[in-house]
N, C-alpha and C positions, 0 to 999 in steps of 0.2 A: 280437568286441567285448566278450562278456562278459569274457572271459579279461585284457583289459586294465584293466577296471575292478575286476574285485578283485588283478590286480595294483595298481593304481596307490590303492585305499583298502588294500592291505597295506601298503605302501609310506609312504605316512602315518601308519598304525598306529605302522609301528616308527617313524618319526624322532620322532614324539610321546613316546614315552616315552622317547627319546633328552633332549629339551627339559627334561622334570623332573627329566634324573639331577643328581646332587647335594648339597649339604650341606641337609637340613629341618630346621627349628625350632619346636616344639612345648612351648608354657609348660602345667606343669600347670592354673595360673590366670594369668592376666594382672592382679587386683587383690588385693591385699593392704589386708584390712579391720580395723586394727588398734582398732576398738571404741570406746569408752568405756576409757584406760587412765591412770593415773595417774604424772605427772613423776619420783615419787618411789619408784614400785618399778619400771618401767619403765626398758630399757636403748635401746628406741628399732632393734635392728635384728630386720631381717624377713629373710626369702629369697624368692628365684622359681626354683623347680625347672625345667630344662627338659630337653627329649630329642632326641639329633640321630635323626630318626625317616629320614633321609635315606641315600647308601651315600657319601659323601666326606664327610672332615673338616668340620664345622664351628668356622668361624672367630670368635667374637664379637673384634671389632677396635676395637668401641668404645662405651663405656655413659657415657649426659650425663642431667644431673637440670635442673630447671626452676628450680632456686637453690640457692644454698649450705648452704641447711639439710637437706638430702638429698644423702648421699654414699654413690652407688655403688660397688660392685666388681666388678671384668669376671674370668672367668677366664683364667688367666696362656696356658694350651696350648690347642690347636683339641681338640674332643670329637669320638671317635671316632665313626662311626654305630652307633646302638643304645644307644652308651654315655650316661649324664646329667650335667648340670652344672649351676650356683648362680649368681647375681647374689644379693649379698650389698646390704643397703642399709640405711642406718643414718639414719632422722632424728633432727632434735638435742631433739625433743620440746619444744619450743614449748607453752602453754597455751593453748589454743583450738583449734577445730574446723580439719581438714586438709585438700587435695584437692593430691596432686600427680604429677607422671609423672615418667617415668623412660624413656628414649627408647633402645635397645639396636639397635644398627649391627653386621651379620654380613652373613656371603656365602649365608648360606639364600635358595634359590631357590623357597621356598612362600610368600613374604610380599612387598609390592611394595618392588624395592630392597634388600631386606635389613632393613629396616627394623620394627621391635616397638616398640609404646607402652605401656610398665606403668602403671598405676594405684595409687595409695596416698590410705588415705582413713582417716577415725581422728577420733577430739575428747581431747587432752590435757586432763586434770584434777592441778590441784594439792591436796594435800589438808590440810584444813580452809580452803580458801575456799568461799565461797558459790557457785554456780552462780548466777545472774538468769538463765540460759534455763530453769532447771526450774519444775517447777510447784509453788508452797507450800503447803504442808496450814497448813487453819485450823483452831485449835481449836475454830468453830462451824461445825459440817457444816449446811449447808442442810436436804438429806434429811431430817433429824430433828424 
């Protein structure tokens, strides 16, 4: 009796790790915080480094953004395992405060579907206008 039961949890042992083989996907960050930057010396693109941490090609087949002011790029070939790759993303740098995604569609078998949500977050400044969200110094400090 014993003898079947660690066959039969050997046996599940291996198809299990059968189950994960694969292409894996691995972002070094999933958000991209581009700060407090300004319209005018700002070019507006970022990158998402990732890693096929898996032993089969990974595919990305397809990168969509949440509106036209954010333009992804997918790379063109599958990334080898071990090997790294880029999603390239450019916002068009709009004035005001940001929050957007970036949704990347692959054959990676370590995220549900294939499926990664990036993040991008940021407050464009044009410069010499006023800010109304900051706070103004008066010339008469209370404290005093």
């Amino acid at each position: 009796m014993k003898k079947y039961l660690l066959l039969i949890l050997g046996l599940l042992t291996y198809f299990t790790g059968f189950a994960q083989s694969g292409a894996k996907i691995e972002f070094k960050s999933d958000t991209v915080d581009y700060g407090t930057v300004y319209k005018e010396e700002d070019n507006g693109v970022r990158v998402f480094e990732f890693t096929n941490t898996g032993d089969a090609d990974l595919i990305v087949s397809d990168v969509k953004s949440t509106c036209g002011c954010t333009v992804p790029s997918k790379p063109d070939a599958p990334i080898k395992p071990g090997k790294t790759g880029k999603i390239e993303v450019k916002y068009n740098m709009h004035p005001g405060p940001f929050r957007k995604t970036i949704t990347v569609y692959s054959n990676a078998v370590n995220v549900p579907d294939g499926v990664v949500a990036l993040k991008l977050k940021g407050d464009v400044q044009e410069k010499g206008k006023v800010n109304v969200t900051e706070k103004k110094k008066t010339l008469l400090d209370p404290k005093k």
